[in-house]
Backbone as CSV, one residue per row, in Angstrom:
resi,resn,N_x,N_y,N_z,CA_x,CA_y,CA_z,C_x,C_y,C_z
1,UNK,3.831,13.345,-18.203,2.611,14.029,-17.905,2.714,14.618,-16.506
2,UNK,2.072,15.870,-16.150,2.154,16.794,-14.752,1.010,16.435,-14.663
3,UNK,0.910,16.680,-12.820,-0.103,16.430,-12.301,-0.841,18.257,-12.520
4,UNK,-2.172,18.097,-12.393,-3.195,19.493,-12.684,-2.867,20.194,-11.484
5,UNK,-1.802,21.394,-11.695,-1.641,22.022,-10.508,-0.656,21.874,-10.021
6,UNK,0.217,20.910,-9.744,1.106,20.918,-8.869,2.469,20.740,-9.660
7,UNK,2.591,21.050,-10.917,4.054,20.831,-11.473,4.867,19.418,-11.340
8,UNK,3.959,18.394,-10.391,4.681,17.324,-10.095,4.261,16.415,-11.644
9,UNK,5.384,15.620,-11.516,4.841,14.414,-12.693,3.860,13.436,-12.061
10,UNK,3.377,13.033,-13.359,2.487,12.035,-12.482,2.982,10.582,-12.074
11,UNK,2.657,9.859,-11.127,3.282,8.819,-10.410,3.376,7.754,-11.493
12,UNK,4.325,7.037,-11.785,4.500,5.865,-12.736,3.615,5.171,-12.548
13,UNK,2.828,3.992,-13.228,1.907,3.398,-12.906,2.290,1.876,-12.688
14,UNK,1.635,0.595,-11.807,2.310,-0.202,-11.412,2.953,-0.836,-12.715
15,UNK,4.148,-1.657,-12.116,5.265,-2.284,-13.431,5.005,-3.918,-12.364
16,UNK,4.174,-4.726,-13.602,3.758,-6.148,-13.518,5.274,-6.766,-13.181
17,UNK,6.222,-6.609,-13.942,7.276,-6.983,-13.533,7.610,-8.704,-14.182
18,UNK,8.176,-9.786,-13.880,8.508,-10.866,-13.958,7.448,-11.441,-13.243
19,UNK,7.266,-11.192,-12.683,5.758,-11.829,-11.739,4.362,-11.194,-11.422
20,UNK,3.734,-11.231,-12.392,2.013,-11.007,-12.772,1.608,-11.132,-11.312
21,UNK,2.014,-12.058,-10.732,1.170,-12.126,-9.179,1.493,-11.016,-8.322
22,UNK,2.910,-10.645,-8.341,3.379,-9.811,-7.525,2.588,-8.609,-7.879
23,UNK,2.576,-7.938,-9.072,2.028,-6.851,-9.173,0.730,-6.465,-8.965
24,UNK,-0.547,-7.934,-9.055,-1.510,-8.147,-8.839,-1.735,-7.563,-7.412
25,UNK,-1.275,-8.505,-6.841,-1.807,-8.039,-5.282,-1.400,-6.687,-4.749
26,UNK,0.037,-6.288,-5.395,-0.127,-4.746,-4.754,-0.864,-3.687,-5.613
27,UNK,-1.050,-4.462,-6.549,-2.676,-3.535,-7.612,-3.754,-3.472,-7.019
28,UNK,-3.796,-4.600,-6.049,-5.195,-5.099,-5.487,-5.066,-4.656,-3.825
29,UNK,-4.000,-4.378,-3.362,-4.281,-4.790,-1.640,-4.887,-3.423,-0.825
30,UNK,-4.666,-2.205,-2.020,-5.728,-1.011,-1.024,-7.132,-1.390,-1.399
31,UNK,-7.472,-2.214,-2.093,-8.492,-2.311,-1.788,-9.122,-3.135,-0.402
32,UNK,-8.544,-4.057,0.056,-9.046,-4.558,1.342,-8.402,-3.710,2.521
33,UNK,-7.186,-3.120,2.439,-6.663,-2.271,3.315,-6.679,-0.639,3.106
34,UNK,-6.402,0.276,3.950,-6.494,1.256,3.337,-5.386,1.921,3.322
35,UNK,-4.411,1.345,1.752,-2.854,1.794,1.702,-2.519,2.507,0.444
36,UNK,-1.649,3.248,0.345,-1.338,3.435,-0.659,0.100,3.151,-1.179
37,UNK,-0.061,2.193,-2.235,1.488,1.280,-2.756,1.139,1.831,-4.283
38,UNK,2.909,2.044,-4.308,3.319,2.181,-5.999,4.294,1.332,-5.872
39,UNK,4.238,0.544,-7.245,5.232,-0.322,-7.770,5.462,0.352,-8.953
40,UNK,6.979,0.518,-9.556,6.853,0.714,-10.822,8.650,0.777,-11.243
41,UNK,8.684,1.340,-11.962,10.336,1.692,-12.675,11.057,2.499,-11.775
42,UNK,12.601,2.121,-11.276,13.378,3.024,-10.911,13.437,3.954,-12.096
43,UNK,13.002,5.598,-11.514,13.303,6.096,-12.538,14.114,7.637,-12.372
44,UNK,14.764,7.649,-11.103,15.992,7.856,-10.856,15.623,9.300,-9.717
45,UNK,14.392,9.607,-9.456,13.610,9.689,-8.250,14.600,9.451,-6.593
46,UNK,15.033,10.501,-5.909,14.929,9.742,-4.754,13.987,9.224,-3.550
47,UNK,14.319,9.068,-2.965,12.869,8.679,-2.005,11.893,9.342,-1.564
48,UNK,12.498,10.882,-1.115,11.626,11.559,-0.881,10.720,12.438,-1.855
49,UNK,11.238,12.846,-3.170,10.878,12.997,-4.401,9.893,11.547,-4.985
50,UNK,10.360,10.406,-4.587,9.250,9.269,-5.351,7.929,9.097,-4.088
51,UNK,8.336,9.173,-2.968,7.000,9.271,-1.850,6.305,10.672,-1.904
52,UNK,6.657,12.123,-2.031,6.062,12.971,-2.539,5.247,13.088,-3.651
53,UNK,6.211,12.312,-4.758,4.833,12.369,-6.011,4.035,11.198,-5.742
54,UNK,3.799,10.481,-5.326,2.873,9.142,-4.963,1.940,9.558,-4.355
55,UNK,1.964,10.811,-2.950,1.361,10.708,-2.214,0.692,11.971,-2.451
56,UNK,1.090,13.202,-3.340,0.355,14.265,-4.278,-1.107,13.857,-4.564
57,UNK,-1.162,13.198,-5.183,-2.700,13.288,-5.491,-3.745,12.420,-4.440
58,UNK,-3.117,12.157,-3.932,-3.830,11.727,-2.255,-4.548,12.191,-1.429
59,UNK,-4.328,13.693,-1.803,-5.204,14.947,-0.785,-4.526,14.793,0.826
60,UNK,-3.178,13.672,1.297,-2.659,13.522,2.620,-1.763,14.806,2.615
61,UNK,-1.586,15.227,1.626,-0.038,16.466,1.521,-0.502,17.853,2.057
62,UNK,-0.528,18.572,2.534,-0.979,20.117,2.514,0.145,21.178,1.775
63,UNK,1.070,20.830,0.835,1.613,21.617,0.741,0.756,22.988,-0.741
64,UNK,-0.663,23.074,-0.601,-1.208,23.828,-1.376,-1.846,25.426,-0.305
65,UNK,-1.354,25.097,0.869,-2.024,25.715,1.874,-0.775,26.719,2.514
66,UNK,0.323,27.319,1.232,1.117,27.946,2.014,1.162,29.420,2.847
67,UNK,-0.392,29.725,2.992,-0.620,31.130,3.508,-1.580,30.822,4.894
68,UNK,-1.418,29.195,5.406,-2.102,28.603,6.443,-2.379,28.966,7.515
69,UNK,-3.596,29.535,8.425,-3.732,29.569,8.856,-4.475,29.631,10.328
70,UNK,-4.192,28.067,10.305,-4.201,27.071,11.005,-3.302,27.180,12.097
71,UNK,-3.831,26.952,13.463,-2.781,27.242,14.635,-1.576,26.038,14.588
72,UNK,-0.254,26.319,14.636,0.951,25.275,13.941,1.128,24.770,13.369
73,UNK,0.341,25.237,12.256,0.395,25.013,10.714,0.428,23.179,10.554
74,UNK,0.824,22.636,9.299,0.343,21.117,9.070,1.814,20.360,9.662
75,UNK,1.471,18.808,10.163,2.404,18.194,10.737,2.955,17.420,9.537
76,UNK,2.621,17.254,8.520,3.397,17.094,7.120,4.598,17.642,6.555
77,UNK,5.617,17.129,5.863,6.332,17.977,5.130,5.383,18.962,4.073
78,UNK,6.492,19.691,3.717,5.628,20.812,3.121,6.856,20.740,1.280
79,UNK,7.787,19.783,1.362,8.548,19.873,0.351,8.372,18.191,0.587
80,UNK,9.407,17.564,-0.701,10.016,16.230,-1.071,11.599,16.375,-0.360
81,UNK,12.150,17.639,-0.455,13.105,17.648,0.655,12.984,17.053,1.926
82,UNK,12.033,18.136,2.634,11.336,17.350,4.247,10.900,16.175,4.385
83,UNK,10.128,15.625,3.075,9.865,14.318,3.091,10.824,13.460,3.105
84,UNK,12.313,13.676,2.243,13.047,12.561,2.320,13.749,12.965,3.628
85,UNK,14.021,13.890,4.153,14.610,13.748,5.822,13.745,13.374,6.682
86,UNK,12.303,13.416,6.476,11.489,12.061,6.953,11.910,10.765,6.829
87,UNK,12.083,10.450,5.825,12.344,8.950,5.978,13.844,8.824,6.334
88,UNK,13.997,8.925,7.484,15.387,8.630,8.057,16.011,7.669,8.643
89,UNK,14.775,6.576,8.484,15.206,5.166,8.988,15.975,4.325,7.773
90,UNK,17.035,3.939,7.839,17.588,3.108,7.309,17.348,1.792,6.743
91,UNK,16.627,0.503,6.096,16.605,-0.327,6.404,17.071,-1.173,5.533
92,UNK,18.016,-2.239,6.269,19.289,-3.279,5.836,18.270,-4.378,5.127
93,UNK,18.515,-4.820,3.850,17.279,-5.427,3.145,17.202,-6.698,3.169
94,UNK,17.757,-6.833,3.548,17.479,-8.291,4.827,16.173,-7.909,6.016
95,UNK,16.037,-7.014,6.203,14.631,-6.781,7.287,13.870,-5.796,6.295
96,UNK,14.206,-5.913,5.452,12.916,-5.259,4.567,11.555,-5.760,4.228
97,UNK,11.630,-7.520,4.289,9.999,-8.337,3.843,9.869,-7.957,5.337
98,UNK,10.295,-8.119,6.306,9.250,-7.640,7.665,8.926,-6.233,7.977
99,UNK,9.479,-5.432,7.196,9.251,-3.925,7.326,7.798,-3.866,6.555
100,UNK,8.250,-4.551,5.252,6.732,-3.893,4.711,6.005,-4.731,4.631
101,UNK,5.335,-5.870,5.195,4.505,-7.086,5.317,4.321,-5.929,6.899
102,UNK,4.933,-5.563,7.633,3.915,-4.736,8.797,3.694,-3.505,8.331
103,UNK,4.110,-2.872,7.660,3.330,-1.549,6.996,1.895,-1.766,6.168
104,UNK,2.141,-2.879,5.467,1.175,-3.544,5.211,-0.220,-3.895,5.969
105,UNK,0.051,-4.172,6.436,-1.008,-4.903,7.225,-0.981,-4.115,8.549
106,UNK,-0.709,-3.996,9.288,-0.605,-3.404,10.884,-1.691,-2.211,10.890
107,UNK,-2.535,-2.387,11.873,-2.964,-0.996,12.257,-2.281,-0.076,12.869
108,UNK,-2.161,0.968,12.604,-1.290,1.847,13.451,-1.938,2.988,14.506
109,UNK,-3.316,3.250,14.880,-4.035,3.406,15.784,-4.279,2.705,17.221
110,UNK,-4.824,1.541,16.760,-4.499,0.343,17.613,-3.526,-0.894,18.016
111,UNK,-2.687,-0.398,18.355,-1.549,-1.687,17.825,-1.174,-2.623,19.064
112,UNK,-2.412,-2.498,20.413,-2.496,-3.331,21.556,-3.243,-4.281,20.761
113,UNK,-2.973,-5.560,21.360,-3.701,-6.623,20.745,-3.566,-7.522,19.647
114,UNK,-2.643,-6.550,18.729,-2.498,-7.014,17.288,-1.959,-8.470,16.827
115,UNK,-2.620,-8.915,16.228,-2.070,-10.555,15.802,-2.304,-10.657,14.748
116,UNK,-1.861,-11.700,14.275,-1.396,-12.275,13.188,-2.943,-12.625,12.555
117,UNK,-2.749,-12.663,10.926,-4.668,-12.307,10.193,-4.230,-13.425,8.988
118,UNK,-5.479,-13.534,8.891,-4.834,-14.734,7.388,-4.389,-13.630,6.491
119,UNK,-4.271,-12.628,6.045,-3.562,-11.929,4.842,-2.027,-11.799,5.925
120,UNK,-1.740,-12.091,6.739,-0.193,-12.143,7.209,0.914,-12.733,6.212
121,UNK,0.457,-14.027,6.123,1.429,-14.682,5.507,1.460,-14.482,3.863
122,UNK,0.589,-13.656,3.105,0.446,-13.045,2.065,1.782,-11.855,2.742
123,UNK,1.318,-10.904,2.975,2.168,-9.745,3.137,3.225,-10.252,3.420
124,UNK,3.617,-10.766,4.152,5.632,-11.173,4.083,5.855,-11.907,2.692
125,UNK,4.681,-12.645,1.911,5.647,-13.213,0.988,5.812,-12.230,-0.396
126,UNK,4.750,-11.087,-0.043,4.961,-9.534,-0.825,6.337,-9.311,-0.811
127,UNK,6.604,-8.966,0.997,7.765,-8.108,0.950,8.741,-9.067,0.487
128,UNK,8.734,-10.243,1.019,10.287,-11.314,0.743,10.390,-10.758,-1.002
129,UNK,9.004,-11.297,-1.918,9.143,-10.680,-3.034,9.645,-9.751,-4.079
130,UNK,9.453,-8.946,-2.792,9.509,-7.426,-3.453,11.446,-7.246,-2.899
131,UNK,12.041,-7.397,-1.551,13.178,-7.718,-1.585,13.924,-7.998,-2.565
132,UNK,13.827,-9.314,-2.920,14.048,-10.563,-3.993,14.329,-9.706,-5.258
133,UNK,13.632,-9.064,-5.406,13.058,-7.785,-6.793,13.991,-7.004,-6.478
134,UNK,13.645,-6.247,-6.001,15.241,-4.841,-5.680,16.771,-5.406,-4.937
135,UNK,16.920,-6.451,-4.963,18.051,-7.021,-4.601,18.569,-6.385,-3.325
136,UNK,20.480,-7.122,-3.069,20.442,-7.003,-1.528,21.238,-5.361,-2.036
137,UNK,21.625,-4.745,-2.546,21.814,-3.355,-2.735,20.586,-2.099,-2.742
138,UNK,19.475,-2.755,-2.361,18.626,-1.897,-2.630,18.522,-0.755,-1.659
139,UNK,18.167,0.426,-1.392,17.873,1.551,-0.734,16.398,1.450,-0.144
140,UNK,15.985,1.029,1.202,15.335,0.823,1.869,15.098,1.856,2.938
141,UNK,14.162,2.961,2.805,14.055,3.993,4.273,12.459,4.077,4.829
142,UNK,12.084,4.165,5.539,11.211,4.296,6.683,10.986,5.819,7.411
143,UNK,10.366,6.076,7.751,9.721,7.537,8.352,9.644,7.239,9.749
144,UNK,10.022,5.593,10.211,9.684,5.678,11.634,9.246,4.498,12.269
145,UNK,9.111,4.437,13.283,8.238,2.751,13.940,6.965,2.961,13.863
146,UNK,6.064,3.476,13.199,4.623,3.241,13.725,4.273,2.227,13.526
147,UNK,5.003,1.369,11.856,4.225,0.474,11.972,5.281,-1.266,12.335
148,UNK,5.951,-0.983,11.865,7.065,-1.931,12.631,8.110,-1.797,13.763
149,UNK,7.694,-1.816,14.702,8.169,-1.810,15.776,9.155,-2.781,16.804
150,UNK,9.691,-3.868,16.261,10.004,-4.800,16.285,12.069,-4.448,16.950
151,UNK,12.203,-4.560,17.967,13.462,-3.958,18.020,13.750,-2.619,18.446
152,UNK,12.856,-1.889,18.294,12.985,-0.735,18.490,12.514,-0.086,20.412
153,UNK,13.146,0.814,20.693,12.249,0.863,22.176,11.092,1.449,22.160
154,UNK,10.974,2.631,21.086,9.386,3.218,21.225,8.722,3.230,19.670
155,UNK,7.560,3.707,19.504,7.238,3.519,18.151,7.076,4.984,17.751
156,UNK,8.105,5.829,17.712,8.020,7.030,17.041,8.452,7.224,16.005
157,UNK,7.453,7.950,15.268,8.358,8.452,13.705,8.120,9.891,13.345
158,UNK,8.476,10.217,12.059,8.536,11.083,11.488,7.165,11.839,10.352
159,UNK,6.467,12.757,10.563,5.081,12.354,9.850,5.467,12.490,8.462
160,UNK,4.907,12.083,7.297,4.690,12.047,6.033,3.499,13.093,5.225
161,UNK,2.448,12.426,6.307,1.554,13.055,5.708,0.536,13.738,6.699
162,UNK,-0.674,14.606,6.538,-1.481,15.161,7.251,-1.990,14.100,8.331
163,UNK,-2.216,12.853,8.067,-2.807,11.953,9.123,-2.369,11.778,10.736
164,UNK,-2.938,11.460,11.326,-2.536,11.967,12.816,-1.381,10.550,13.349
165,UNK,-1.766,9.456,12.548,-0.544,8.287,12.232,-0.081,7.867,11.049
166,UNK,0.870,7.755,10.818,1.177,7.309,9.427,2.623,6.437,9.341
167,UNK,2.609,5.608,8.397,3.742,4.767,8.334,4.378,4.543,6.750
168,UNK,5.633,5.060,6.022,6.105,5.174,5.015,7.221,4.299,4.754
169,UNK,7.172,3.351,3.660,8.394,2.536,3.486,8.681,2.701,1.895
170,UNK,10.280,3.308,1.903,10.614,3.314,0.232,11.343,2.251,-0.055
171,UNK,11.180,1.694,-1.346,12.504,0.994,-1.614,12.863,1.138,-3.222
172,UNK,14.317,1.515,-3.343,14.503,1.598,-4.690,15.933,0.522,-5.075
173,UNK,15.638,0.283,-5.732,16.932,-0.844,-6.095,16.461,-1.734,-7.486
174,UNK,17.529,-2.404,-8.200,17.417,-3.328,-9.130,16.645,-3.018,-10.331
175,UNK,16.521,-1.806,-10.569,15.497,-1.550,-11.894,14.124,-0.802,-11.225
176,UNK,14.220,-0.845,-9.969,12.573,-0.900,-9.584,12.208,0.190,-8.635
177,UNK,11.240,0.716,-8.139,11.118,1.596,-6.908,9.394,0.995,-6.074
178,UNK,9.339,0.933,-5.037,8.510,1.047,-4.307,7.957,1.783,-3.368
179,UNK,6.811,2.161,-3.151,6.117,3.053,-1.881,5.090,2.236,-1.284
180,UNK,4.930,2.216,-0.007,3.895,2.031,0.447,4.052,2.931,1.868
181,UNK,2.663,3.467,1.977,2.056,4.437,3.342,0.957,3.809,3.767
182,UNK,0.617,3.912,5.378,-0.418,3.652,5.754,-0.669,5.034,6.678
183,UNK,-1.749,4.722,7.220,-2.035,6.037,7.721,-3.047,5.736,8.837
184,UNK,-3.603,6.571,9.293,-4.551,5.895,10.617,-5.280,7.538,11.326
185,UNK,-6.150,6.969,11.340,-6.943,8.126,12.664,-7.545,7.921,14.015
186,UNK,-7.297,8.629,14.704,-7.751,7.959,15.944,-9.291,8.880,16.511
């Protein structure tokens, strides 16, 4: 099925998987946060092609606005090309449950102050999960530090989407693909 308008397919819908719980909570966690996660089938999608169609019907994309004019036009990619040379962070999947347990959860507006929340120890045992799930071969990329910053010297990234912060983590491996974005306004 295409999405109305945009020639894209429409985003797979979550895959429950071996573990009903796992899929639960990332069925459930934009609702207390304000994220957007797909779980579903590797279905042979690369990253920037599976975070483009995810994030299509989101209204975060501007790529419907190609006669824009708007002074320097949108800080978004404007293709799934640009998007996947957005996500140019690498990540070794061994630091993947801490990549996305802080994409997860982290504000990325405010990120003086930030501590640890009782949904913390939920979100790492997501990502350990979700790891666990796409195994240690999996393809893990990032758009940037906004929201895990851990190691890094500054927290710059790459934008994704129209939002003035945003934080993108793919992972595809083992049968499976994942997205999650956060986003932020200041």
């Amino acid at each position: 099925m295409r999405l109305p308008g945009s020639g894209a397919p429409e985003p797979v819908g979550y895959d429950l998987g071996p573990d009903p719980d796992l899929g639960l909570w990332l069925a459930e966690w934009p609702d207390y946060y304000d994220r957007i996660i797909h779980f579903g089938p590797d279905d042979g999608r690369d990253p920037g092609q599976l975070c483009w169609d995810v994030l299509t019907p989101s209204g975060l994309l501007a790529p419907h606005c190609p006669q824009c004019r708007h002074r320097g036009g949108h800080g978004g990619p404007r293709s799934p090309q640009q998007l996947d040379t957005a996500l140019h962070v690498r990540i070794p999947p061994a630091e993947a449950p801490a990549w996305f347990a802080a994409t997860l959860e982290r504000n990325l507006v405010y990120t003086n102050g930030w501590t640890r929340s009782a949904m913390t120890p939920l979100a790492e045992a997501l990502g350990t999960a979700l790891a666990d799930l796409l195994g240690p071969d999996a393809d893990w990329r990032a758009n940037g530090y906004a929201a895990y910053w851990e190691g890094s010297p500054n927290r710059s990234w790459q934008p994704v989407t129209e939002a003035t912060f945003d934080a993108a983590l793919v992972g595809i491996g083992g049968g499976h693909a994942v997205v999650v974005v956060a986003t932020g306004e200041d």
